[in-house]
C-alpha positions in Angstrom: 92.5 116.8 98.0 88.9 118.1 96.7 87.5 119.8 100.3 86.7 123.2 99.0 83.1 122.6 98.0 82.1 121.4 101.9 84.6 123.2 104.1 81.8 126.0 104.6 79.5 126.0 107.4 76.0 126.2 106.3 75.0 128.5 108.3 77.6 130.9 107.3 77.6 133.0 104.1 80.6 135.0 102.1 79.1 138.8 102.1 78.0 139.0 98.4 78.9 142.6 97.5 82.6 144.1 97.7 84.2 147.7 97.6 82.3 149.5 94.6 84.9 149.7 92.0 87.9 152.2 91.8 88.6 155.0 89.0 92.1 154.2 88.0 94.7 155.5 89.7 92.4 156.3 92.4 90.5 155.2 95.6 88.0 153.4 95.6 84.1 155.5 95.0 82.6 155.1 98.0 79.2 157.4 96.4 75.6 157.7 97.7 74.1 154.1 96.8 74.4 150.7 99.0 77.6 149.6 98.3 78.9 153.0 99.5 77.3 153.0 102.7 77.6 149.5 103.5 81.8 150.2 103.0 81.2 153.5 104.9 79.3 151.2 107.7 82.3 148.6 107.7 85.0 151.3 108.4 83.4 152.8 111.2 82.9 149.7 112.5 86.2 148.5 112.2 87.4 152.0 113.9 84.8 151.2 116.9 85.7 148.2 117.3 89.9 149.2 117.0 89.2 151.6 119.3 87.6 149.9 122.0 90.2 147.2 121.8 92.7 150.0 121.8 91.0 150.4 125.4 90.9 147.5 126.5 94.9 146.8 125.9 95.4 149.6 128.0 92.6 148.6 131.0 94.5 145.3 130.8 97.8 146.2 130.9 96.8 148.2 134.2 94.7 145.5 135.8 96.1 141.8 135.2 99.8 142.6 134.0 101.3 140.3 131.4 102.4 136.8 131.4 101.7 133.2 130.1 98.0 131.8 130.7 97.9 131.4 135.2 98.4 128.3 135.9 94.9 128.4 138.9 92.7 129.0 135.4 93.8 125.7 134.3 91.7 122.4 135.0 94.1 119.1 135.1 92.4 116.0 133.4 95.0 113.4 133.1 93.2 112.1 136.6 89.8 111.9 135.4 91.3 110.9 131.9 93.4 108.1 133.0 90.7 106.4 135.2 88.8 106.6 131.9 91.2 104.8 129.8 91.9 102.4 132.6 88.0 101.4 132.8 87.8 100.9 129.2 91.0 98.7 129.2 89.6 97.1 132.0 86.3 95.8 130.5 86.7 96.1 126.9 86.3 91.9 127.4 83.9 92.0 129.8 81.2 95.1 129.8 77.5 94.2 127.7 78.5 97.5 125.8 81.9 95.6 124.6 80.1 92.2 124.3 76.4 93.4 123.0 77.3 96.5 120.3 80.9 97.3 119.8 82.0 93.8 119.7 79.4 93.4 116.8 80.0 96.8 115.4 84.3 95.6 115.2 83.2 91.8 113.9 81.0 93.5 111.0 83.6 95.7 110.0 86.5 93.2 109.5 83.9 90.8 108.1 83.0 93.5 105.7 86.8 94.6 105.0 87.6 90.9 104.5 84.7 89.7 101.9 85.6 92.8 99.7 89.4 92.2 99.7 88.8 88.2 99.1 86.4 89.4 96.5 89.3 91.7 94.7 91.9 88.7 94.6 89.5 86.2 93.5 88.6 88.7 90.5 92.1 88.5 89.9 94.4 91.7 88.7 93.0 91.2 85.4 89.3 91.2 86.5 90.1 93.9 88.9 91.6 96.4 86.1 88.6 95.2 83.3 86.2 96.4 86.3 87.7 99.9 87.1 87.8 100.1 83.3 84.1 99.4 82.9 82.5 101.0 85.6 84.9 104.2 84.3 83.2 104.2 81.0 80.0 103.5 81.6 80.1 107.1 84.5 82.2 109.0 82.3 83.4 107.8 79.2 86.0 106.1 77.7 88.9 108.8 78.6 88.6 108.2 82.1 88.2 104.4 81.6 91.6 104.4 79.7 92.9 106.2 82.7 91.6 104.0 85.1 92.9 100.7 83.4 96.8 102.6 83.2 96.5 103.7 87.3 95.3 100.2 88.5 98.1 98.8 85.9 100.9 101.2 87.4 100.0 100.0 90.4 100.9 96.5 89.7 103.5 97.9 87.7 105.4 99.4 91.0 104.6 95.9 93.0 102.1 97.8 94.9 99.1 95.5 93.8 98.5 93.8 97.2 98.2 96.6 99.6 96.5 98.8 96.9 93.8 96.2 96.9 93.8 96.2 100.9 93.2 99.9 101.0 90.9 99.3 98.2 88.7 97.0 100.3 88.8 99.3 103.6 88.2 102.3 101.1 84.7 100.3 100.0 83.3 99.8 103.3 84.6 102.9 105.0 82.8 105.1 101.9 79.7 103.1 102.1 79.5 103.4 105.5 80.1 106.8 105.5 77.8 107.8 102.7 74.7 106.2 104.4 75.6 107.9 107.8 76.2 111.1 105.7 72.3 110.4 103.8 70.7 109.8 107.3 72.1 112.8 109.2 71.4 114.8 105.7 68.4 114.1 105.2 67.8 115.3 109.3 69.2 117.9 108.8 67.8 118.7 105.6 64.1 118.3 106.9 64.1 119.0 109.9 64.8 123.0 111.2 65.7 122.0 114.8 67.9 118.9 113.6 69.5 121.2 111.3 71.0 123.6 114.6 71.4 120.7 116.7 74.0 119.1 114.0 75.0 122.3 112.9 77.4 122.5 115.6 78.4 118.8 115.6 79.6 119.2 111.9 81.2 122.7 112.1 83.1 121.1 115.2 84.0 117.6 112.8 85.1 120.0 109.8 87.9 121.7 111.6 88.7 118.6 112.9 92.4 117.0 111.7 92.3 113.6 110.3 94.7 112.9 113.3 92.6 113.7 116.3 90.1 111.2 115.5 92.4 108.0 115.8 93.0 107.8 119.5 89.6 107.5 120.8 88.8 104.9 118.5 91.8 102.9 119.6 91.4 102.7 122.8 87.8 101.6 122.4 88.6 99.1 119.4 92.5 98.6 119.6 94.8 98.7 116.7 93.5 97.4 113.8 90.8 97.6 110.7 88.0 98.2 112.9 89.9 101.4 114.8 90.8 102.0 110.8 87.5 101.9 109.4 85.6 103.9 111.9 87.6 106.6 111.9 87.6 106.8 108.6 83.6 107.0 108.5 83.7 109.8 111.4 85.9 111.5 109.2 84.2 111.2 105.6 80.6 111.3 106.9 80.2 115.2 107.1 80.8 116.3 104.1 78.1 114.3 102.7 75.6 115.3 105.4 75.9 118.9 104.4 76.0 118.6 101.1 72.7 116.3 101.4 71.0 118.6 103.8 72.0 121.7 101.3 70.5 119.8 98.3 67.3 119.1 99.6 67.0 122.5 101.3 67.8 123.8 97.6 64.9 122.1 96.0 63.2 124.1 93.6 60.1 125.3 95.8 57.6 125.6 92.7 58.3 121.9 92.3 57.9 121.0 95.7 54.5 123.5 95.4 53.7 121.3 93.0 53.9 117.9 93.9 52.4 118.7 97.2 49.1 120.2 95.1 48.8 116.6 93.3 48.8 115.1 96.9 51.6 113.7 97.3 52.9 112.9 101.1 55.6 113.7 102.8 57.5 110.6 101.9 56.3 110.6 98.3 57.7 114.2 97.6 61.0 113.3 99.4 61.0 110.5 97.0 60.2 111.8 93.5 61.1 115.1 94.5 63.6 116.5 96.8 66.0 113.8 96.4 66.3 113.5 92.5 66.3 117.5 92.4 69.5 116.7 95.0 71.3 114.7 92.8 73.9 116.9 91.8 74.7 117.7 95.5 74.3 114.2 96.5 76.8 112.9 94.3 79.4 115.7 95.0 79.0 114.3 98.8 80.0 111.3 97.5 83.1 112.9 95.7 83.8 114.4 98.8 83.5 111.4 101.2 85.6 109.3 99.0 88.6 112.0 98.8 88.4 112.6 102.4 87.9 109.1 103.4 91.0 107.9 101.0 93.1 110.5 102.5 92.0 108.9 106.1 92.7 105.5 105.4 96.7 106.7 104.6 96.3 108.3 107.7 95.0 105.2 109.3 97.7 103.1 108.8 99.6 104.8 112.1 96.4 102.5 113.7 97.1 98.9 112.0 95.1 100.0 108.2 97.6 98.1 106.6 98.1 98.3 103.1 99.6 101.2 101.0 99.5 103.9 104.3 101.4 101.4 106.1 103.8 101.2 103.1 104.3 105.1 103.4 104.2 104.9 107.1 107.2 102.2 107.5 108.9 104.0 104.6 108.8 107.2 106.5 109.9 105.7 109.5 113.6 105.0 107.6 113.5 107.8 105.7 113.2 105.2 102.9 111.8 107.7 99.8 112.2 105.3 97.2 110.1 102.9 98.9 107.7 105.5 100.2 107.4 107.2 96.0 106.5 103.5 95.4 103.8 103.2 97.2 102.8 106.8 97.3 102.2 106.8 93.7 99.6 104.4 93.8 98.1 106.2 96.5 97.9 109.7 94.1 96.5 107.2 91.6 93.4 106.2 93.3 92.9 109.3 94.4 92.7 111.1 90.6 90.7 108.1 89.2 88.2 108.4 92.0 87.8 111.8 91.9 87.7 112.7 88.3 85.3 109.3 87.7 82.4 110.8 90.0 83.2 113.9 89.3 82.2 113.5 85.5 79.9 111.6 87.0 78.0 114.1 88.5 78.5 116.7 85.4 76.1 114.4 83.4 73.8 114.5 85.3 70.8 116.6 84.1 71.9 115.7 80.4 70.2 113.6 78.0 71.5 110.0 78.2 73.5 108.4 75.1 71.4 105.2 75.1 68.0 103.9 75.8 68.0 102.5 79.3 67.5 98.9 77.8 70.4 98.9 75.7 72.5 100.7 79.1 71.2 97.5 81.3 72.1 95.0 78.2 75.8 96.7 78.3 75.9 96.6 82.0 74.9 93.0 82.0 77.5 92.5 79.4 79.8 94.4 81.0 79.4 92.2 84.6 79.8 89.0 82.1 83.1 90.0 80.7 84.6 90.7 84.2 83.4 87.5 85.2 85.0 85.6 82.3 88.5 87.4 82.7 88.0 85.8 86.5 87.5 82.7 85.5 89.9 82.7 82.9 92.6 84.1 85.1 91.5 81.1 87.6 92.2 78.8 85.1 95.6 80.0 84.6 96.3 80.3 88.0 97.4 84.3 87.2 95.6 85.8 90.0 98.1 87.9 91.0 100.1 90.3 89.7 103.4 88.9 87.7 106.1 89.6 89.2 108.1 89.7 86.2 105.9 92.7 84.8 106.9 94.8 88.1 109.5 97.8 87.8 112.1 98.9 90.8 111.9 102.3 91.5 113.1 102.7 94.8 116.6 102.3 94.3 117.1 104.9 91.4 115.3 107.1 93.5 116.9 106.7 96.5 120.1 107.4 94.6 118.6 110.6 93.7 117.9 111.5 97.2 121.2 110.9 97.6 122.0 113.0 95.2 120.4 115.7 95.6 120.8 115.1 99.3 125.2 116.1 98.3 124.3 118.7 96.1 121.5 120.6 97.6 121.0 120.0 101.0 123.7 121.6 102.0 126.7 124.1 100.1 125.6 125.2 97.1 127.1 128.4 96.1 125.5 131.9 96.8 121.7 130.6 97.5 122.7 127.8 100.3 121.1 124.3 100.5 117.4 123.1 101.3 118.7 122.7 105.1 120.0 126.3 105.2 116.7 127.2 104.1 115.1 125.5 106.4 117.3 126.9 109.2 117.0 130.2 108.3 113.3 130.0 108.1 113.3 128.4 111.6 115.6 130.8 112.9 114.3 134.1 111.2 110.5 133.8 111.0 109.0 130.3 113.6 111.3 131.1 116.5 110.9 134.8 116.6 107.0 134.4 115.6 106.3 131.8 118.9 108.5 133.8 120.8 106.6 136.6 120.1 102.6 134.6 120.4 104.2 133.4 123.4 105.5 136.9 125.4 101.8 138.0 124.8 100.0 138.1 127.9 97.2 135.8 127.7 94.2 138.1 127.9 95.5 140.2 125.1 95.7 137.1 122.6 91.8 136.2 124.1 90.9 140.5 123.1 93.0 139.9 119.5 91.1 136.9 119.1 87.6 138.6 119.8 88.1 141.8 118.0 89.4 139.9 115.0 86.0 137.7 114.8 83.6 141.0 115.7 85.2 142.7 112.9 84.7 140.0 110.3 81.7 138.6 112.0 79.2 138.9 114.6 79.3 139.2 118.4 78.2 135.1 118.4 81.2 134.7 116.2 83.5 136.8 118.3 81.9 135.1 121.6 82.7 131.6 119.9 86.3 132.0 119.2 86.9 133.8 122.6 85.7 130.7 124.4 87.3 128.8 122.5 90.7 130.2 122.7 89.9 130.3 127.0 89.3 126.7 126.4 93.1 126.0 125.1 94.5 127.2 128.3 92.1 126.0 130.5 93.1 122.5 129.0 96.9 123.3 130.2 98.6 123.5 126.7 98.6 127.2 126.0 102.0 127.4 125.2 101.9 124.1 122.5 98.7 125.7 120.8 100.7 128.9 120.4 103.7 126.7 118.7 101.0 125.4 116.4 99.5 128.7 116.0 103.2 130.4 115.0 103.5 127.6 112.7 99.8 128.0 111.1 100.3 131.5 110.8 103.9 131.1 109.2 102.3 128.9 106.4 99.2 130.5 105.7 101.4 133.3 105.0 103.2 132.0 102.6 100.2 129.9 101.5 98.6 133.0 100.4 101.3 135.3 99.0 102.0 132.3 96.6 98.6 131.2 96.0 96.6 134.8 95.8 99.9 135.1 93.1 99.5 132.2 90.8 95.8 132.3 91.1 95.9 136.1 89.8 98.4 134.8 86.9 95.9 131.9 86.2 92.7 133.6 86.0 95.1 136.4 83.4 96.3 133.9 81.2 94.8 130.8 79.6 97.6 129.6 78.6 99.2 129.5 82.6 95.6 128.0 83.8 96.2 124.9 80.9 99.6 124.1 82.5 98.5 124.4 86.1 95.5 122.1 86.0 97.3 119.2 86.2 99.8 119.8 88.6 96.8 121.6 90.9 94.5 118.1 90.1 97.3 116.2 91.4 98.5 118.5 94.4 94.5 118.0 94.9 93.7 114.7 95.3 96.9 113.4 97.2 96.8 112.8 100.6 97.9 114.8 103.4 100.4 111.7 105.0 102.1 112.0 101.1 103.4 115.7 101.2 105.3 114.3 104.4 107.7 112.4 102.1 110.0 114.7 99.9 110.1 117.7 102.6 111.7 115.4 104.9 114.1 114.5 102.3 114.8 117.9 101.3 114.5 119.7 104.5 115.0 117.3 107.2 112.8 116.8 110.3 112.0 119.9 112.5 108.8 122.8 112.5 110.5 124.1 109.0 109.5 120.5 107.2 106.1 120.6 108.4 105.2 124.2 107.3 106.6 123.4 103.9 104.1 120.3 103.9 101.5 122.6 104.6 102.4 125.1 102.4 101.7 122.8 99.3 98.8 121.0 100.7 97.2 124.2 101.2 98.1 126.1 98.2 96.3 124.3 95.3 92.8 125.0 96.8 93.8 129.1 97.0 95.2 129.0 93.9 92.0 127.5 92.7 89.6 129.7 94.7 91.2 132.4 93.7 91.4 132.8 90.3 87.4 131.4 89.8 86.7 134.2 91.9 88.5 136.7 89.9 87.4 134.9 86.6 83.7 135.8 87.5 83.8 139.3 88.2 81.7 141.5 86.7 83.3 141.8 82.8 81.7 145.0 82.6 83.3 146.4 86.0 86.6 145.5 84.5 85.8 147.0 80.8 84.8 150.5 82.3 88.1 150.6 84.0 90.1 149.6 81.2 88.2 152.0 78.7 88.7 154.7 81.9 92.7 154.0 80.5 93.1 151.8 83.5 96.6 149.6 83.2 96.4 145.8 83.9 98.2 146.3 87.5 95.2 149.1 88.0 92.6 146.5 87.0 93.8 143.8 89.2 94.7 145.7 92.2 91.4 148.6 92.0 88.7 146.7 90.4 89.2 143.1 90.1 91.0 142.3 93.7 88.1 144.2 95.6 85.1 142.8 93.6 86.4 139.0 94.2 86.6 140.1 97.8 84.2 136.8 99.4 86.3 134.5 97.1 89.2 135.7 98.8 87.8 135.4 102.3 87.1 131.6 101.5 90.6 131.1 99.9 92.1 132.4 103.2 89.6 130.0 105.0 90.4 127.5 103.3 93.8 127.7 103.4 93.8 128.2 107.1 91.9 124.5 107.6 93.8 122.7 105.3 97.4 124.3 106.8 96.6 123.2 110.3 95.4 120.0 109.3 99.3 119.4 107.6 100.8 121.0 110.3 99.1 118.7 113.2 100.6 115.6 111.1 104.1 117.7 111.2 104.3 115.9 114.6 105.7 112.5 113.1 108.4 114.7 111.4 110.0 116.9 114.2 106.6 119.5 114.5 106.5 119.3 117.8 103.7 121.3 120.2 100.4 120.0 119.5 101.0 117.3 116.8 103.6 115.5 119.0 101.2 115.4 121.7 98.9 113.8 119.8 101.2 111.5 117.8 103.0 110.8 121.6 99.7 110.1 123.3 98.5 107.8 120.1 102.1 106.0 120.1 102.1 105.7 123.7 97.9 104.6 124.4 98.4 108.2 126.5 94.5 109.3 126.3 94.7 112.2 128.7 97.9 113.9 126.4 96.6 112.9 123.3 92.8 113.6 123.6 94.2 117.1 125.6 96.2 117.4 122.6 93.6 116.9 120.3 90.6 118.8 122.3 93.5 121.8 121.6 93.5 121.4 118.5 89.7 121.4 117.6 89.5 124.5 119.7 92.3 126.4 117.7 90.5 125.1 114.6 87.2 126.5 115.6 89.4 129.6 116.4 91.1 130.3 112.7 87.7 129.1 111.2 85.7 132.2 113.0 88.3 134.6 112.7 89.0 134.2 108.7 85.0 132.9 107.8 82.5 135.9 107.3 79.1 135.9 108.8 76.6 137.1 107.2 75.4 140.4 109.1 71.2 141.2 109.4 69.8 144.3 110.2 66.9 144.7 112.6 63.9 144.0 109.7 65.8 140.6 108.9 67.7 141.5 105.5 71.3 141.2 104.7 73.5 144.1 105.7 
């Protein structure tokens, strides 16, 4: 899915210049100017800082020994927890809170869910599919509206067109929702200095956040069902559009703002005329965003009654059904391309000149809204409302029989390289079991001083101070050893994340030729959701922590393969020309001059493929994942708040954790500038 644009904190900033450029076949020139002595400045840093941690190893090993995290530094909730879930089980019926707001808040949502869906069947498949057609070509040409009018078909095609239109409807009021919640706390954020640090935190916190964590509070305040559904899907979608709306208005052109405030204007007038159509751009990329994340949420959601093509996937994946799960999994990819390439183009006209006057663009809206109506009424009058199920085509049972088959030939057996499951095995055996065991033998204060020294040498003492705490919070919850399970597993896939991603994305930005045949493969990889990549691992690989770091691995990878090779595409051409006319070879180029000048768009690949791994990796839970993600799946399955909210307060922590220690900060010196 499309997260790279938002995963980002604002408040934190790639460091904009890189190791100076190296002569071929040499080291890098450190020489007399800035970039010299700010490398110079970084490696004596980074020996101060190995060196005092070198110390502090040894202080340790002396004072507090070795061992797992002591059991007298850990606080026990599952009292204070319990009583909690009790009291809200015990007067969700009867408490004004129930009665006065969240009743209403649940009652608006499934009326809201429910007049959109009724609305989609009374338009009728045909209405439906002239609509999405439409609305495609009037955003972004007629392309995109051809592909919208096949996906919407192929979903009716794979006798999907039900529960495509139920996650349809929840997908309309969760992304409204969430858009307006995203506008509001933007537009705080956005004008407001002290509302910007207050939600600064709140978001940060929300963006490391896995889709997972978020559904058990919400059922056990609204119960299984849309309303759980929906709100956790607006929790989850809402932050990317409230960064994205605070960053456009706090990008507004100040000699326009100047401006407009020299005519008079108020404070509500410029935000008006001013700050939010200089925002469009940004505002509509929030919606992008909000309607990727909140799709891939709604999937998710089905674990918590969503109904409609998540539950599909979820009840195929329950039986290890694939055909059945492809079926509705398709769809699922889909919506997911349609939606994001429609507002996406979308947003790319902005700014240009517009085909049409804007009387003849209302006649052909109006026009357009007439001829939806009339293939309505026409399909009411031929009582084809639904999808025919003569025009619907059976896929799950050839591809189960290719499960099966490849289940025979390459799960197991095959000659010299072994089968998918020896794979799997060996990778269990050979790099997760040795790599926990190892995480795990640590004693505990020497994982807190890794932790620190790894965010102070890529960061800022605030930084280090943040991921410290929140590593000490992990094992003060109790599940040290699960967050180090998770953390084996994270590291295992990022690791192969990047190795295959920093690879293809050097190839890509090299060749033309390889970027044309990825971008479709990466679009799709991009927009699917995270509960989809669950489906052929477990088919291939079976359940276990080996499935789930494969699911990870490509979720993760399209976005460093992307990140990657834009950053190496916009390096300085003449950086890379002096090399090459210095007789530098390709290798030399890549490796000396290219590599170390795309240095903060590697940082952010490994960022990003750090959140997006552990977000897969929680989910690996419903597949055999174990530590963290089984707590929370166990706590969710079983209405357990104090293992699953534990479960899922470990997680966020070990999010904020990876996030500090693979994010750079920018650094200021004492007269305010950038180091």
């Amino acid at each position: 899915m499309s997260a790279t644009a938002t995963s980002a904190p604002a408040d934190r900033t790639t460091t904009g210049t890189g190791p100076a450029p190296a002569a071929p076949g040499g080291a890098p020139t450190t020489g007399s100017g800035p970039g010299g002595a700010r490398a110079l400045l970084r490696r004596r840093r980074g020996a101060l800082i190995g060196a005092g941690t070198a110390l502090l190893l040894l202080l340790g090993a002396v004072l507090l020994g070795g061992g797992s995290w002591p059991a007298h530094l850990a606080v026990d909730l599952s009292g204070p927890l319990d009583r909690t879930s009790d009291w809200i089980i015990d007067n969700r019926d009867g408490h004004p809170l129930f009665l006065y707001f969240l009743g209403h808040v649940s009652n608006a949502v499934v009326v809201s869910v429910r007049a959109v869906y009724l609305l989609l069947l009374a338009l009728g498949w045909a209405g439906v599919t002239a609509a999405a057609g439409l609305v495609a070509w009037r955003l972004a040409g007629v392309r995109l509206a051809l592909l919208s009018v096949a996906a919407f078909a192929a979903c009716g095609l794979l006798g999907m067109w039900v529960p495509t239109m139920q996650t349809l409807a929840l997908m309309v009021v969760a992304v409204l929702a969430s858009v307006l919640l995203g506008v509001l706390l933007g537009l705080a954020a956005g004008l407001s200095d002290r509302m910007d640090r207050v939600l600064r935190p709140v978001l940060d916190t929300m963006q490391v956040l896995p889709a997972f964590a978020y559904l058990l509070p919400v059922v056990l305040v609204f119960g299984i069902g849309v309303p759980a559904a929906v709100l956790a899907t607006v929790v989850y979608a809402a932050p990317p559009m409230a960064r994205l709306t605070a960053l456009g208005l706090r990008g507004a052109d100040a000699g326009v703002m100047e401006a407009a405030a020299s005519l008079g204007a108020t404070a509500r007038q410029r935000l008006l005329t001013a700050r939010l159509p200089l925002a469009r751009k940004e505002l509509l990329l929030g919606v992008n965003q909000s309607i990727m994340m909140a799709l891939g949420m709604a999937v998710i959601a089905s674990v918590i009654g969503a109904g409609g093509l998540g539950d599909r996937v979820y009840q195929a994946l329950g039986s290890v059904d694939v055909g059945a799960a492809l079926a509705a999994g398709v769809p699922i990819v889909l919506l997911a391309v349609v939606l994001d390439r429609v507002t996406a183009a979308a947003g790319s006209r902005l700014g240009s000149a517009p085909a049409r006057p804007a009387a003849a663009g209302r006649v052909l809206a109006l026009a357009s809204a007439a001829l939806v109506a009339a293939i309505a009424v026409a399909g009411h009058l031929a009582d084809r409302l639904g999808w025919p199920t003569a025009w619907t085509v059976e896929i799950a049972g050839p591809v189960n029989r290719a499960v099966d088959w490849m289940t025979a030939h390459l799960y197991s057996g095959v000659p010299v390289v072994g089968g998918t499951a020896d794979w799997a095995a060996h990778f269990t055996t050979g790099v997760l079991n040795p790599l926990r065991s190892g995480l795990q033998w640590l004693p505990w204060w020497s994982v807190l001083l890794a932790v620190g020294a790894l965010a102070l040498l890529i960061g800022t003492w605030r930084t280090a101070v943040t991921a410290v705490a929140a590593m000490a919070a992990i094992g003060v919850l109790g599940v040290w050893g699960p967050a180090l399970d998770t953390l084996s597993q994270v590291l295992a896939a990022v690791t192969v994340t990047l190795l295959l991603g920093f690879a293809l994305g050097a190839a890509a930005a090299r060749s033309a030729r390889l970027d044309r045949a990825l971008r479709p493969v990466l679009d799709v990889f991009q927009t699917m959701p995270q509960f989809v990549y669950l489906i052929p691992v477990v088919a291939l690989f079976g359940v276990g922590r080996a499935p789930a770091v494969a699911a990870a691995v490509v979720y993760a990878l399209p976005a460093v393969v992307r990140i990657t090779a834009q950053g190496l595409r916009e390096v300085d051409p003449g950086a890379v020309e002096s090399a090459r006319s210095l007789g530098a070879t390709g290798r030399q180029q890549l490796l000396q001059v290219q590599l170390p000048l795309a240095r903060p768009a590697l940082l952010l690949a490994v960022n990003q493929g750090v959140v997006l791994v552990l977000a897969v990796v929680v989910i690996g839970g419903l597949v055999g994942g174990g530590a963290l993600g089984y707590d929370a799946v166990f706590g969710l399955a079983q209405g357990d708040l104090a293992t699953g909210l534990v479960a899922g307060a470990a997680i966020v922590c070990l999010g904020l954790v990876l996030d500090r220690v693979t994010q750079p900060t920018q650094r200021r010196t004492r007269t305010g500038k950038g180091a």
